[in-house]
Structure formats: structure tokens, C-alpha cells
LUMDODO-207901 format. One record per residue (C-alpha): z, y, x; residue in one letter. Coordinates in steps of 0.2 Angstrom, whole numbers. Each point is the difference from the previous one (the first is absolute). Example, Ala and Ser with C-alpha at 12.3 -4.5 7.8 and 13.67 -1.06 7.14 Angstrom:
@w:39; v:-22; u:62; type:a
@w:-3; v:17; u:6; type:s
This chain:
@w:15; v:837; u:-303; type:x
@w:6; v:12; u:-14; type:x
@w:14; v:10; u:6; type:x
@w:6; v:9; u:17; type:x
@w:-2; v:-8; u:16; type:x
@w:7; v:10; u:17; type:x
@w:-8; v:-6; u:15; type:x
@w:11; v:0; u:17; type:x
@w:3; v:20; u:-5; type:x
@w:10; v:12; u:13; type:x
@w:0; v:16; u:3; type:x
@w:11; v:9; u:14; type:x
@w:2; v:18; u:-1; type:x
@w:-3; v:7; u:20; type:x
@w:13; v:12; u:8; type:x
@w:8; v:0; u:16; type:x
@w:9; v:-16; u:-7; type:x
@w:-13; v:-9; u:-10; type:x
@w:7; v:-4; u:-17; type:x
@w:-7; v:-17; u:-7; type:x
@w:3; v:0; u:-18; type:x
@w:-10; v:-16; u:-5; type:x
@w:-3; v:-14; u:9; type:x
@w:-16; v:-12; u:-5; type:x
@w:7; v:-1; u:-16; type:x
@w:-10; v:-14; u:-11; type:x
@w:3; v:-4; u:-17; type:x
@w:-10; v:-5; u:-15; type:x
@w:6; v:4; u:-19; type:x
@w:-9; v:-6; u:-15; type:x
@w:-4; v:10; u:-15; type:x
@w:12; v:3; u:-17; type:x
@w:15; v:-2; u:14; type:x
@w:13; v:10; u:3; type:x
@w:6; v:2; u:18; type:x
@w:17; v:8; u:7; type:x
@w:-1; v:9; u:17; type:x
@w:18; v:1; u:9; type:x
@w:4; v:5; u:13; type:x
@w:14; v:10; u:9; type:x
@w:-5; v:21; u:5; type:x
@w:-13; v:0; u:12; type:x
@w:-5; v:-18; u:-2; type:x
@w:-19; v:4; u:-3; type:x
@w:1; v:-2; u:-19; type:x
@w:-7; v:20; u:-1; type:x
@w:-13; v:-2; u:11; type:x
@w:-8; v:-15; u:-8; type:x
@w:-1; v:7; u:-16; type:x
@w:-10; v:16; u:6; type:x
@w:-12; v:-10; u:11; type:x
@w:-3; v:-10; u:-18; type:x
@w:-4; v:19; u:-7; type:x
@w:-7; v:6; u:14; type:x
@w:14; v:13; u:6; type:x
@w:0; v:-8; u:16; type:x
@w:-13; v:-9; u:10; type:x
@w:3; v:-16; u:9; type:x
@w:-1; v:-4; u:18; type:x
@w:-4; v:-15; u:-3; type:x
@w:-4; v:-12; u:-14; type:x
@w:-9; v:-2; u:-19; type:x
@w:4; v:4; u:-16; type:x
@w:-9; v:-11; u:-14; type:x
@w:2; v:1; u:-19; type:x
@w:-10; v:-13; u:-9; type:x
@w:-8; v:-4; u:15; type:x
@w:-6; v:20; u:2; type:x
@w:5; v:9; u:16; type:x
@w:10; v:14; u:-8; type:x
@w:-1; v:10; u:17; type:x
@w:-20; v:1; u:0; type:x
@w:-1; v:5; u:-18; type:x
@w:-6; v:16; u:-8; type:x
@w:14; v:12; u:-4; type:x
@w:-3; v:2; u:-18; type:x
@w:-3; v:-21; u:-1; type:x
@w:19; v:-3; u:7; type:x
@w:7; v:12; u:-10; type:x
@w:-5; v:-8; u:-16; type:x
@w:7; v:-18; u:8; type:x
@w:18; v:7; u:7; type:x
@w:12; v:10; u:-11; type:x
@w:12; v:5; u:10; type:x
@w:19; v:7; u:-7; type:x
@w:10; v:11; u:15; type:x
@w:18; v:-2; u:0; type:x
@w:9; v:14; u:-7; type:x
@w:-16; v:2; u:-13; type:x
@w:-11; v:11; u:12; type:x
@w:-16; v:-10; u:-9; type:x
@w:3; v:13; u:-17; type:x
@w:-5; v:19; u:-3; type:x
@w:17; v:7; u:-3; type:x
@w:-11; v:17; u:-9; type:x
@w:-9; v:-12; u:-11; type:x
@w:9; v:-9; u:-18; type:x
@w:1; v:-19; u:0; type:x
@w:-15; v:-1; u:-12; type:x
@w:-10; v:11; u:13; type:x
@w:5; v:-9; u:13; type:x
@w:-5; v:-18; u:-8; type:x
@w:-18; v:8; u:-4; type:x
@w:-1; v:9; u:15; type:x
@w:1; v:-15; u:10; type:x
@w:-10; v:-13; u:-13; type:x
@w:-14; v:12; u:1; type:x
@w:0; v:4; u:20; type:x
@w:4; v:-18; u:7; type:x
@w:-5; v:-13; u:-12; type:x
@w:-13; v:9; u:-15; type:x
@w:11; v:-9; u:-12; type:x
@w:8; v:12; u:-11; type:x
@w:-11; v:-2; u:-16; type:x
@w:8; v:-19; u:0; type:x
@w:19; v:5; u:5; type:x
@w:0; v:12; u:-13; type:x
@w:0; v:-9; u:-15; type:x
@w:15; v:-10; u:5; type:x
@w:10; v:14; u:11; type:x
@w:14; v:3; u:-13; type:x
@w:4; v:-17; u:1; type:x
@w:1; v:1; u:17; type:x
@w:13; v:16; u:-2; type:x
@w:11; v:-11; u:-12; type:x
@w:1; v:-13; u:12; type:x
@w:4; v:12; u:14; type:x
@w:13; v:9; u:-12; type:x
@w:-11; v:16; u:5; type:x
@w:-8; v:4; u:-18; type:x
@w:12; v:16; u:-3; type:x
@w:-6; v:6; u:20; type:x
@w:-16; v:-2; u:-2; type:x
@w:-4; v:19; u:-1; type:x
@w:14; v:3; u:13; type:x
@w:-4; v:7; u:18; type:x
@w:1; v:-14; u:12; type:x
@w:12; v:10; u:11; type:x
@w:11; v:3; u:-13; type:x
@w:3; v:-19; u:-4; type:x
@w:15; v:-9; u:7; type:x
@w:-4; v:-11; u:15; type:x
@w:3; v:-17; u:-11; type:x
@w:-15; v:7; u:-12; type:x
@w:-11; v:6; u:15; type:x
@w:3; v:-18; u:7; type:x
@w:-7; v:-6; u:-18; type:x
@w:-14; v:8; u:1; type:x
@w:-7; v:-3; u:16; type:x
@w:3; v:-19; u:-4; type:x
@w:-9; v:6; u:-16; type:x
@w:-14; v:4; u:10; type:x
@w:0; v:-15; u:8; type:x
@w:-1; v:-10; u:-15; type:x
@w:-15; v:10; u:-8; type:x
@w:-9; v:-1; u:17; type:x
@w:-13; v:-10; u:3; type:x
@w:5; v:-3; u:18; type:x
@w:2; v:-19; u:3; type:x
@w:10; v:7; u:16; type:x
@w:16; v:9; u:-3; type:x
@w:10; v:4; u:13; type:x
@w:19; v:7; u:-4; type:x
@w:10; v:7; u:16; type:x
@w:19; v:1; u:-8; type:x
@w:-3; v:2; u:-18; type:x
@w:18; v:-2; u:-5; type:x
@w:5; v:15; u:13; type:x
@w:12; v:8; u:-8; type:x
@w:1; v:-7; u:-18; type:x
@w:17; v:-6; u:-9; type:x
@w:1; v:-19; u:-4; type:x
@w:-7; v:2; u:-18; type:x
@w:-15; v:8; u:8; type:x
@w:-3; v:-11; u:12; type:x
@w:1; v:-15; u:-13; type:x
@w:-12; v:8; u:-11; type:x
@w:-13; v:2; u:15; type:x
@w:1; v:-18; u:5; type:x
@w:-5; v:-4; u:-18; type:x
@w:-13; v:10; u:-1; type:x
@w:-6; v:-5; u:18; type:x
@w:1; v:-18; u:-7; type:x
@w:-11; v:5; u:-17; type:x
@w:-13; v:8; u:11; type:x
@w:-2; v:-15; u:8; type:x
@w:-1; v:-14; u:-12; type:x
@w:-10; v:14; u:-11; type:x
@w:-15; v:1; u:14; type:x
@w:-1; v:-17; u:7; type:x
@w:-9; v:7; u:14; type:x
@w:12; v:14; u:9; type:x
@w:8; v:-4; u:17; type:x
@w:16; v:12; u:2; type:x
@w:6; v:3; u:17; type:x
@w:19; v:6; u:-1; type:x
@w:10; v:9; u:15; type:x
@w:17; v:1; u:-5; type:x
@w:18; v:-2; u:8; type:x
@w:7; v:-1; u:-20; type:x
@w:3; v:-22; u:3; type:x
@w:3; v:-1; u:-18; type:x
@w:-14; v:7; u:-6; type:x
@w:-12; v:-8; u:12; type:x
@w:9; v:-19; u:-6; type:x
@w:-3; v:4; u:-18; type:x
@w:-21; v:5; u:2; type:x
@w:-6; v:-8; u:16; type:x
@w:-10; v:-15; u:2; type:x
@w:2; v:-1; u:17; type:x
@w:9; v:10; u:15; type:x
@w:-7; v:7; u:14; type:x
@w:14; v:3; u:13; type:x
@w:-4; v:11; u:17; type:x
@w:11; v:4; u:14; type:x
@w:-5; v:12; u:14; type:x
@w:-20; v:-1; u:-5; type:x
@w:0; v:-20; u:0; type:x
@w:-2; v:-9; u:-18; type:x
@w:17; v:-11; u:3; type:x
@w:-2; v:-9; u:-18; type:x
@w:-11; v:-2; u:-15; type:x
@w:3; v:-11; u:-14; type:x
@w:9; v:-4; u:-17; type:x
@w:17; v:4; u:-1; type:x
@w:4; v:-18; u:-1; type:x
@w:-13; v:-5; u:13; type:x
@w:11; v:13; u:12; type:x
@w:16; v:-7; u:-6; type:x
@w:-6; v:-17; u:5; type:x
@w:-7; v:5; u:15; type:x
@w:19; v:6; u:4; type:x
@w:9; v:-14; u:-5; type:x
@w:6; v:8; u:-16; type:x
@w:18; v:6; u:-2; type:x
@w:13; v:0; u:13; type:x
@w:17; v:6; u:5; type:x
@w:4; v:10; u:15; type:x
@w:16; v:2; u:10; type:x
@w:4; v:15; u:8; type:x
@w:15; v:-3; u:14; type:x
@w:10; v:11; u:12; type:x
@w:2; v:-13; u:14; type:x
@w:-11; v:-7; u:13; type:x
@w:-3; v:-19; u:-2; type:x
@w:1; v:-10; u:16; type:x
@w:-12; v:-12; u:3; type:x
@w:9; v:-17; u:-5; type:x
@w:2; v:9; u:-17; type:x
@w:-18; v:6; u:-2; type:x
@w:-5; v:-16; u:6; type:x
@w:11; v:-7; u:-17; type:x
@w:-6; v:11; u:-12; type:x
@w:-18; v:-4; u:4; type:x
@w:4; v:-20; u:1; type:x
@w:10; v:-2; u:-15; type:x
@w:-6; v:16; u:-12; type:x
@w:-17; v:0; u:-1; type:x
@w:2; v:16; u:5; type:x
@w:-18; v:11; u:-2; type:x
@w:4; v:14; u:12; type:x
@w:11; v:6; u:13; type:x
@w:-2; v:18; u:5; type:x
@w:9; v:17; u:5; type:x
@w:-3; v:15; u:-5; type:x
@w:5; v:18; u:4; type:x
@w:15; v:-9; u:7; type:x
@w:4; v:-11; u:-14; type:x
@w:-3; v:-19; u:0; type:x
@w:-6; v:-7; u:-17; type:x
@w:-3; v:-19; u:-4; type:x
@w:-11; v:-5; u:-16; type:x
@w:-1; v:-16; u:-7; type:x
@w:-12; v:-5; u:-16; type:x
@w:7; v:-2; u:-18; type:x
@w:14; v:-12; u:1; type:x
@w:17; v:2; u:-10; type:x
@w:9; v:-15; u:11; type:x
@w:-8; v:7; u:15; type:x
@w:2; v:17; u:-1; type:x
@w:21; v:-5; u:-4; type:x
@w:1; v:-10; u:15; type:x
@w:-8; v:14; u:12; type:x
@w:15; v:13; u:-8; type:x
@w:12; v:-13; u:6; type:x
@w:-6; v:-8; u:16; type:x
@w:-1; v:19; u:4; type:x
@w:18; v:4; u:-5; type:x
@w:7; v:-17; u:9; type:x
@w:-7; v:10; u:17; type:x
@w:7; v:15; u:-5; type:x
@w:-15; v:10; u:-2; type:x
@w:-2; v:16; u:-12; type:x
@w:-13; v:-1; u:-15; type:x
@w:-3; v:19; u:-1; type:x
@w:-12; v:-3; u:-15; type:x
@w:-9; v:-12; u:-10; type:x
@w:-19; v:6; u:-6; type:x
@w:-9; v:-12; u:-14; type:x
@w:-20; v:2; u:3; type:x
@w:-5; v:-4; u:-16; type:x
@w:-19; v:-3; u:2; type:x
@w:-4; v:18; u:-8; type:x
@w:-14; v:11; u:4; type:x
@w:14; v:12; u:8; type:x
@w:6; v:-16; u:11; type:x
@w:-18; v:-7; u:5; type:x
@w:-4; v:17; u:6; type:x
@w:14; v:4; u:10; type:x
@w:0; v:-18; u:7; type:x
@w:-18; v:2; u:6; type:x
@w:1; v:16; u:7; type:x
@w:15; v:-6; u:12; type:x
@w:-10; v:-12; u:6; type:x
């Protein structure tokens, strides 16, 4: 198959208290996709990535890419298959200019700097970089050092790229720009498979293909947005209420609402119901009939943002 596959992957990190950061995660990707990691701190997302790049080494598990075992390959092999941009654009030399760098890199990883060459100036107009391109690096806002790791990216002939927070920092103009670009890179190769980790939902909806969600090490959801949106009943409305429900009136709500959940949390009681205008009015008055406080009233609107917190509760 062309593309990344991960094969029941974990890796637990051994202390007095073992750490398991992964747990038999499998997953397959196809190439010219782009996928979105999410996952809250500590969820794992890091720890996939650098087994991908060989940072970290499995405990158990394979790593294929087009059906290759990226674990068992020669150094200098894997290098030329996996580009790898590090949040807070540690993959740049800040000493060297942006043209340095872009040659720099061609001619070390890929050989192909006699082809990227003749069309780099384009490539700096695109990237609104041509007036930096004699620039040190570490002079360069972060929005432009951003731009040209994505740059990098796009001359590569890496068909695995792998981005951990790319929009880190960057204002919303910047971060609009990138998806763009991210998007161009894409349909320009035909052939790349990007790998996104990123806690920025509205940048992930705008490039990915498909999302990967994890929760404490465990691959919780992967899918289209709408394949996770129909997978959680798409939109609903949640209740959030000050007052215990006895149980002839939890026995109500669940008979004659359709209610989707009854749960408590951190000493609050919320009721959610699916998309219903009528039913949703009828709720807010058979609750004020009992005499029971509406503290708040939350529309889950079947976002990236909603899905994600949605799953990650549970």
C-alpha cells in the first residue's frame, strides 16, 4: 500500500511508575493525504511522531511506508523519505540566509538543488519571502521562519512530511497563509502524505483529510470530519442544571425527550438531547414546570472543536 501504516505501536517509557505513552496504536494512511493529530497534552501525539523519525524507539510495534519498514532502514534512506518540520522551527539553521538554508538542505537530504533552483524565486513570491531571501534566518519574524520551513517542505522530495505545531505562535493571517500553502504542496505532488500534530482546530479543519484523535496513548478516533460527526450523532444541545433530578423526573426526560445523555459532572448535572427546536422548548419548560434551574444552555455545533471535546469526555 502507498502511504503510512502503524502496526499495534506502543512504547512505555520505564521508571518507578511506568509511563505508557502509546498503546497498540494501528492506523493506515494513504498517500497525497493530509492527516490531523489531536490530542490533548500528554495524549501520545509527541511520541508518535518521533517514533515515525526515529527520535524514539518503540516497545512494541511496526512502522511501514509504502509497505517499507521505516524502523529497519538505513539512516541516510529514511532521511530522504521523512521531512520532518519541529515546532517552534527548530528544523532551520538560524546562522545560515533563507537561500543557504533551501540549498543547504536540497543538496544534503534530497540532491535536488540543480532542479529547485531554476524555480526558487517563484517559490519566494508565493511565500511573500523574495525581499528575505539574503536575510539570516534568526533575524526573520517567526510568521517568515514558519514560511520557510513549510518552504522546505514544499521543495522536498520527501513524500512523508511530518509537521508537530506549525502554526505555534503565528497571528491568524499567518496561519491562513500556511494552510494554503500546505494545501498547494499537496495537490502540486500528488504523492506527499503530511502528518499534522496541532492543538490550532481551525487550522487542522481547513487542511486535513482525516483526523487522528488520541487520548492517554490510545487512538480514540480516525476519520473524516463528517464520518466523526456522524459517528456522534452530529449536533446537539446540552443543559447544564443546578438541581438534582429525582428519579420519576429522569425517568420523564428519558421516556418522552429522546434524551441522548444523562450525566454529572464535577458536581453539575447536564442533560443533552439531539437537534430539535420543539424539543429542545419543551425540555426548558417541563424543567421550569418542576422548578428546576437551567444554569446554562451549550449548542455543540458538530465542529472540529465540538467533535473533539465530545470524544475526549468519553
Amino acid at each position: 500500500m502507498k502511504g503510512l501504516c502503524l502496526k499495534e505501536l506502543s512504547k512505555t517509557y520505564k521508571g518507578k511508575v511506568d509511563n505508557i505513552a502509546l498503546k497498540e496504536t494501528s492506523v493506515c494512511y494513504h498517500e497525497n493525504q493530509i492527516i490531523g493529530l489531536l490530542g490533548d497534552n500528554g495524549a501520545g501525539k509527541t511520541t508518535l511522531l518521533k517514533s515515525i523519525i526515529n527520535i524514539v524507539y518503540p516497545t512494541k510495534g511496526t512502522i511501514y511506508f509504502n509497505s517499507k519498514n521505516l524502523q529497519t532502514m538505513r539512516s541516510k534512506e529514511k532521511a530522504k523519505l521523512v521531512f520532518f518540520v519541529a515546532e517552534g522551527t527548530r528544523s532551520l539553521w538560524w546562522r545560515l540566509t533563507v537561500i543557504e538554508n533551501i540549498r543547504f538542505m536540497c543538496q544534503m537530504m534530497w540532491g535536488n538543488w540543480d532542479s529547485v533552483k531554476s524555480s526558487l524565486d517563484s517559490y519566494l513570491e508565493v511565500f511573500g519571502l523574495t525581499d528575505k531571501k539574503d536575510v539570516l534566518v534568526g533575524k526573520l519574524s517567526r510568521g517568515q521562519q514558519q514560511k520557510v520551513c513549510i518552504l522546505l517542505a514544499v521543495v522536498s522530495d520527501s513524500p512523508l512530511v511530518i509537521m508537530d505545531e506549525p502554526t505555534l505562535g503565528l497571528d491568524v493571517s499567518s496561519r491562513q497563509e500556511i494552510a494554503e500553502m500546505i494545501l498547494a504542496a499537496k495537490h502540486k505532488s500528488k504523492t506527499k502524505t503530511f502528518i499534522i500534530s496541532s492543538h490550532d482546530m481551525d487550522f487542522v479543519a481547513k487542511v486535513a483529510d482525516r483526523i487522528s484523535i488520541l487520548k492517554e496513548g490510545k487512538l480514540i478516533a480516525n476519520g473524516t470530519i463528517a464520518e466523526l460527526q456522524d459517528l456522534l450523532q452530529r449536533k446537539y444541545t446540552r443543559f447544564s442544571i443546578m438541581d438534582e433530578l429525582n428519579d420519576e423526573q429522569a425517568r420523564f426526560l428519558r421516556s418522552e425527550f429522546d434524551i441522548k445523555k444523562i450525566n454529572k459532572e464535577n458536581g453539575k448535572l447536564f442533560l443533552e438531547v439531539y437537534d430539535d427546536l420543539s424539543l429542545k422548548n419543551k425540555i426548558i419548560d417541563y424543567l421550569r414546570n418542576q422548578g428546576i434551574y437551567i444554569e446554562s444552555i451549550q449548542e455543540h455545533d458538530g465542529s472540529l472543536e465540538s467533535l473533539f471535546v465530545e470524544l475526549q469526555r468519553g
